[in-house]
N, C-alpha and C positions, 0 to 999 in steps of 0.2 A: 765559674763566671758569676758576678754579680750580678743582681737584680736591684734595678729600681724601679719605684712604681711614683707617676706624677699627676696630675690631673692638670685640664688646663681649658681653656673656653676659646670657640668662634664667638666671639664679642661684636653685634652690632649696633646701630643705633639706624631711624631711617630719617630721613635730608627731604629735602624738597619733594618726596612721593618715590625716594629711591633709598636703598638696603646699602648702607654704608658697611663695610668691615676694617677693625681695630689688627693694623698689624705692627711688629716692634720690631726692631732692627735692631736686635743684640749684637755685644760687643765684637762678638769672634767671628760678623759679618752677615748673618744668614737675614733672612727675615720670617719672622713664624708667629705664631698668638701667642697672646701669657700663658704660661705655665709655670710650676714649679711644683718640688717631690711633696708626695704627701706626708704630712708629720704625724707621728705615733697618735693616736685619738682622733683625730681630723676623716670627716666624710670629706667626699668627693667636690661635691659643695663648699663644705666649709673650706678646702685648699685652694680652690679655684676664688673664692670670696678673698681670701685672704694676699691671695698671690695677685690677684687685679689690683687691689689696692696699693700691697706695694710696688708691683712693676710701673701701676701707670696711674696711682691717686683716685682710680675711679669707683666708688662706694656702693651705686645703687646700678643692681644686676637684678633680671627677673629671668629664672632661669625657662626656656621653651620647654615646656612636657615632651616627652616621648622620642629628643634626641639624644643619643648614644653613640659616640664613634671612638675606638678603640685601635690604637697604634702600636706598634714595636719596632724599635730598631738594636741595631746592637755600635757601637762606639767604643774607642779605646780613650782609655784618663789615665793620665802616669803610668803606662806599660798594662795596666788593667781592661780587659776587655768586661763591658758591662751590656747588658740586655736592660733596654728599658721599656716599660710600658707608658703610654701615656692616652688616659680618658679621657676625652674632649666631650663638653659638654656645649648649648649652644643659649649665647646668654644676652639681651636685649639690656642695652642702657640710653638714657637721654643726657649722657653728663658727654658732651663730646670734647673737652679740654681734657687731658691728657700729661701729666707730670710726671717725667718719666723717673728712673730709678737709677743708681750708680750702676746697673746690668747692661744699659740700653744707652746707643748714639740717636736713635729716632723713632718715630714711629708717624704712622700716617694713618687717615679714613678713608677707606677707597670703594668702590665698587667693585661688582665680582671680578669685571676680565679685568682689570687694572691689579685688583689683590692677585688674583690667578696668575699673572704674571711677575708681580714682587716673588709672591710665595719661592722661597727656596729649595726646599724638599718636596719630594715629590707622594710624601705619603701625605704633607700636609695640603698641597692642593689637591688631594682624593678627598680630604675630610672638608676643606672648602666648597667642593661641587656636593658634597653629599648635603651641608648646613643649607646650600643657598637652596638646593631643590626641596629639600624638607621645605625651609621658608616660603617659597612658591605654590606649592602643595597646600599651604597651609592659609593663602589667601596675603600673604606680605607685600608691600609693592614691588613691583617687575623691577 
């Protein structure tokens, strides 16, 4: 079985005194945050920098300290079953326009239970409840 390894970001920005989250609605239907595989050299960071910018134009990321949320699932591609990991890290921007990329039909800013209910997969609303209550935790607006 193949291995990929990708990193990818809970993206928010906060609105009127509330914790907006950045979710995309790739091609092939689902809805989930940017990600994309990590490239030979590339920290975690830098994939995640790099992959926001081209999924969705948006440059300026500050990444929160001390979030870590770590995924795996396994998927088949042309007969190949592949195990993929994917690092989520959790990343704060004020740029809320949004350009998306030939990967993506849409995307939207939404609030937790509005994202929580887009969200498609269900390891990715685990890593959504885990971003918003860290944020909580951490003094963000309700």
């Amino acid at each position: 079985m193949r291995v990929e390894r990708s990193a990818g970001t809970v993206i928010f920005r906060l609105a009127d005194h509330q914790i907006l989250y950045l979710l995309l609605h790739y091609d092939l239907g689902h809805w989930d945050f940017p990600k994309g595989k990590i490239e030979k050299g590339e920290s975690t960071e830098q994939t995640i920098r790099r992959e926001v910018r081209e999924e969705t134009g948006i440059t300026a990321i500050d990444f929160v300290p001390g979030f870590k949320e770590t995924v795996n699932y396994i998927f088949q591609q042309k007969g190949d079953l592949i195990r993929k990991w994917v690092v989520y890290l959790l990343g704060q921007t004020s740029q809320p326009e949004v350009k998306l990329s030939f990967e993506h039909q849409g995307s939207a800013w939404l609030p937790f239970e509005e994202a929580l209910e887009r969200i498609t997969f269900k390891n990715t609303r685990e890593v959504l409840h885990a971003a918003d209550k860290y944020l909580k935790l951490r003094g963000h607006a309700a």
